[in-house]
Structure formats: structure tokens, C-alpha cells
VOLUMNU-867721 format. One record per residue: chain; residue number from 1; x negated, z, y negated of N, C-alpha, C in turn. Coordinates in Angstrom, 3 decimals, always signed. Example, Ala and Ser with C-alpha at 12.3 -4.5 7.8 and 13.67 -1.06 7.14 Angstrom:
% residues 2
REC, ch, i, n_xx, n_zz, n_yy, ca_xx, ca_zz, ca_yy, c_xx, c_zz, c_yy
REC, A, 1, -13.190, +7.800, +5.690, -12.300, +7.800, +4.500, -13.200, +7.800, +3.300
REC, A, 2, -12.850, +7.080, +2.250, -13.670, +7.140, +1.060, -12.900, +7.870, -0.030
This chain:
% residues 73
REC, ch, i, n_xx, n_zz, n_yy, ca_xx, ca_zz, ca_yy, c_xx, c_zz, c_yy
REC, A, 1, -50.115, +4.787, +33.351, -51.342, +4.054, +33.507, -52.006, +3.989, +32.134
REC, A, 2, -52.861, +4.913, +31.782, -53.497, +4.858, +30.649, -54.183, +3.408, +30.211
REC, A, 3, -54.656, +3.447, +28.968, -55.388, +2.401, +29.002, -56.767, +2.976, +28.500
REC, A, 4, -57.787, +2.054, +29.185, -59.540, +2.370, +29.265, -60.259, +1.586, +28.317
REC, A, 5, -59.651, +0.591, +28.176, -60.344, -0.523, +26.712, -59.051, -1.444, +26.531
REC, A, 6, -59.431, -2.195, +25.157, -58.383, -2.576, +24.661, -59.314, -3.562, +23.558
REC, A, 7, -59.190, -5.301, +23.740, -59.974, -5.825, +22.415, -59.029, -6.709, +22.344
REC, A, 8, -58.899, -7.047, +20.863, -57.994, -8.362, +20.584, -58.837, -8.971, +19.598
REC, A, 9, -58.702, -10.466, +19.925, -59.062, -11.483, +18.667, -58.555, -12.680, +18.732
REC, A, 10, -57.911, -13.090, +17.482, -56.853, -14.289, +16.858, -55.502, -13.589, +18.013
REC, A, 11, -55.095, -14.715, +18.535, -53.758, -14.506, +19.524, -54.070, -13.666, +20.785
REC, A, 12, -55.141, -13.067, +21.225, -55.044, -12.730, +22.589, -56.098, -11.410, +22.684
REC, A, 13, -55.591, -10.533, +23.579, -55.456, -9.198, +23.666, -56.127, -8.884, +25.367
REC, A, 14, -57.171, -8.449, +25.326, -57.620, -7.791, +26.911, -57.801, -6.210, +26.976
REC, A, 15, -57.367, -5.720, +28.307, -56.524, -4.255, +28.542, -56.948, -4.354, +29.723
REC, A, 16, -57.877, -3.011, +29.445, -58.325, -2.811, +31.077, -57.613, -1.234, +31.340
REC, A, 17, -57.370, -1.547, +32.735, -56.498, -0.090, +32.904, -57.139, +0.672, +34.083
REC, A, 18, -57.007, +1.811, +34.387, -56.834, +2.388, +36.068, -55.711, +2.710, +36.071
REC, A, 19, -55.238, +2.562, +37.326, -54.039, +2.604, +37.950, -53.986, +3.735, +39.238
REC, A, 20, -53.411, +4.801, +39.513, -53.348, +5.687, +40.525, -52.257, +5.704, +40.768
REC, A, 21, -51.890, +5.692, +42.025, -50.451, +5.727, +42.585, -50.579, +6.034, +44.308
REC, A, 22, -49.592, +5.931, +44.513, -49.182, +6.485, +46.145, -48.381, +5.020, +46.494
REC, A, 23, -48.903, +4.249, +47.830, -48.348, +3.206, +48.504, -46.921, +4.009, +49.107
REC, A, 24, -46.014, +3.210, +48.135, -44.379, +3.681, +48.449, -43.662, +2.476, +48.482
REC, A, 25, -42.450, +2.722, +49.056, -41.313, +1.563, +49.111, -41.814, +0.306, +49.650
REC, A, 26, -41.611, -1.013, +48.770, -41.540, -2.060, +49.450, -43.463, -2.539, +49.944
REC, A, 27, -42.942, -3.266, +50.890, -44.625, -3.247, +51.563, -45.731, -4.209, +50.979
REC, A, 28, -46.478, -4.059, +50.693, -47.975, -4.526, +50.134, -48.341, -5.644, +50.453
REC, A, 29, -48.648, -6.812, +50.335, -48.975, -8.174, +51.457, -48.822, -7.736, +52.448
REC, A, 30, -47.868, -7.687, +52.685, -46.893, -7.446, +54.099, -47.679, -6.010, +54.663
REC, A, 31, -47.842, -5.179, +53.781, -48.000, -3.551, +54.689, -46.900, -3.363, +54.184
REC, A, 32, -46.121, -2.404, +55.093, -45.253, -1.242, +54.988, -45.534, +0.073, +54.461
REC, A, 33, -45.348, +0.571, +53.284, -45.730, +1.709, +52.986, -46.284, +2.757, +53.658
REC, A, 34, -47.305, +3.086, +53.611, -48.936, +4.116, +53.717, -48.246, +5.594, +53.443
REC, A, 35, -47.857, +5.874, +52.502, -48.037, +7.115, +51.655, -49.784, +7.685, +51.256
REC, A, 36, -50.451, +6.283, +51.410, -51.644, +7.138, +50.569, -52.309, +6.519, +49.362
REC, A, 37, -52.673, +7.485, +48.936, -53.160, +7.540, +47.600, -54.008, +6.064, +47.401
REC, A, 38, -53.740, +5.932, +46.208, -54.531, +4.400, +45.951, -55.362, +4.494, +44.130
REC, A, 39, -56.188, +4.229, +44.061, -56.792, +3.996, +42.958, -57.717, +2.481, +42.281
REC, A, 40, -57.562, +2.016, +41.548, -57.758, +0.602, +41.180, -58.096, +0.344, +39.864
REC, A, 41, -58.565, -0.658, +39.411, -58.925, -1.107, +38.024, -57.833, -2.167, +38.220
REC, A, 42, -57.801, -2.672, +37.122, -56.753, -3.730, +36.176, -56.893, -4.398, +35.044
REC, A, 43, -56.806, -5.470, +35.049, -57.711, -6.336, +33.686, -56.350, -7.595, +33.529
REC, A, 44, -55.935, -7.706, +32.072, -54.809, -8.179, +31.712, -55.682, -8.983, +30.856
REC, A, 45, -55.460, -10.531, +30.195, -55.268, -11.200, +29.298, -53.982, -11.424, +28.939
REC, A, 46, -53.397, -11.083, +27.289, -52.202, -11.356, +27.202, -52.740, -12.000, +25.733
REC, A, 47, -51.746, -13.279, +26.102, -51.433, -14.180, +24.485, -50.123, -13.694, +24.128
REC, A, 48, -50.204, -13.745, +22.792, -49.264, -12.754, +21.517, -48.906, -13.862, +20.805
REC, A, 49, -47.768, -14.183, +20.504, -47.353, -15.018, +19.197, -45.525, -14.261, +18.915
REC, A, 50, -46.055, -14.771, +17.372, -44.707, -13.822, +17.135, -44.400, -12.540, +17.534
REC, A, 51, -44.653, -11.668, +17.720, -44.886, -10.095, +18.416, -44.370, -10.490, +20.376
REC, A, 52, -44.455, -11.187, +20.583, -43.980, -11.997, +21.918, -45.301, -11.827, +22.760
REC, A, 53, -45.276, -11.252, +24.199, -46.297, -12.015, +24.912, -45.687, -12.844, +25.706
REC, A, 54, -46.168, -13.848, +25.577, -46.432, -15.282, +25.914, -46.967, -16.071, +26.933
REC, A, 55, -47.984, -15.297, +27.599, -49.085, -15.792, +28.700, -49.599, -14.089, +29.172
REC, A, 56, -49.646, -13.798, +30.221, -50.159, -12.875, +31.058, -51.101, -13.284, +31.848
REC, A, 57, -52.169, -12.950, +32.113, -52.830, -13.446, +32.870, -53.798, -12.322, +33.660
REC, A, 58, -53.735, -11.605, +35.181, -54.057, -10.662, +35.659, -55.358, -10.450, +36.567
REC, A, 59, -55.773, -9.623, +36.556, -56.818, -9.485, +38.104, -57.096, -8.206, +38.788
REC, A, 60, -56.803, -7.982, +39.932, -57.453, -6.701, +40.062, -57.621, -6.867, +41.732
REC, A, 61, -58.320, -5.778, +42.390, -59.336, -5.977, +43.911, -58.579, -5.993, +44.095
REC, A, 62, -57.506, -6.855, +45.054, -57.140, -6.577, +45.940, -57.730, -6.310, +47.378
REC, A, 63, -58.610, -6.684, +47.499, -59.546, -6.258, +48.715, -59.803, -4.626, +48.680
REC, A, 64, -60.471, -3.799, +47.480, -60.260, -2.877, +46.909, -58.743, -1.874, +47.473
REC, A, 65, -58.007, -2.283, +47.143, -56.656, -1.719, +48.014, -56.357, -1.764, +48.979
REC, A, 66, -56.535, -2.735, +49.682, -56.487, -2.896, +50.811, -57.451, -1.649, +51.943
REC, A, 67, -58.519, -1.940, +51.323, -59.534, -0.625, +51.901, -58.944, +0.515, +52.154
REC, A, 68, -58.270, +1.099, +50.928, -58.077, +2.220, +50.734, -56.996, +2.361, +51.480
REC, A, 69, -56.043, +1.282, +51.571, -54.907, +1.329, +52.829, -55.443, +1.309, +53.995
REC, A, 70, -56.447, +1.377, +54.250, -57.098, +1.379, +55.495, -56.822, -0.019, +56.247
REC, A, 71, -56.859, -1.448, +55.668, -56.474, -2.371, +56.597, -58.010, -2.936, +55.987
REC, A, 72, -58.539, -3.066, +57.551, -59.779, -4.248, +57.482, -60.142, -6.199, +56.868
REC, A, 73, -60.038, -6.073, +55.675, -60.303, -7.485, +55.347, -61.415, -8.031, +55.338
């Protein structure tokens, strides 16, 4: 999962990613694996102290995935 941007200032660090993968193994808010292709953005806040992260803090569509799994939300 490459990363697409990347800014930090004082303690905390934002990382936006795309993510491509194939719906495998365990099931999705309760889907059972698809086998299809999925593509998504990803946006992280992470607090840093001491080379430590500390606080994670995430977002990404899930509605967005869901689509692409083909389930109507």
C-alpha cells in the first residue's frame, strides 16, 4: 500500500494511502469473501512520541467498499 501524501507537524503525522486488494478470507461486516477486486482511499492520523505511535486515528468509505462488493447500502 503505497503512500500518496504524507504531512507531519509537532507530534502528529497524516498518511493518505490507496489500498487495492481482493475481498479474501475472513468476511467484511459480515460479508463472506467476494473474490473481487476492491480499491479505496485511506487517511490515518497518527500521534508520535518517543519514536512510539501512540494514537491512530482512521477513515476510509466504507460505503465505497461496500459498492464495489456489490452489497446495496
Amino acid at each position: 500500500m503505497p503512500i500518496e501524501a504524507m504531512v507531519a507537524e509537532g507530534d502528529q503525522v497524516a498518511v493518505y494511502f490507496i489500498f487495492e486488494g481482493k475481498h479474501t478470507g475472513i468476511p467484511f461486516f459480515g460479508i463472506p469473501a467476494t473474490e473481487k477486486n476492491v480499491r479505496f482511499s485511506l487517511m490515518m492520523l497518527l500521534r508520535i512520541i518517543d519514536g512510539k505511535i501512540i494514537e491512530k486515528r482512521s477513515h476510509v468509505d466504507v460505503h465505497n467498499i461496500l459498492r464495489q462488493l456489490g452489497v446495496n447500502s
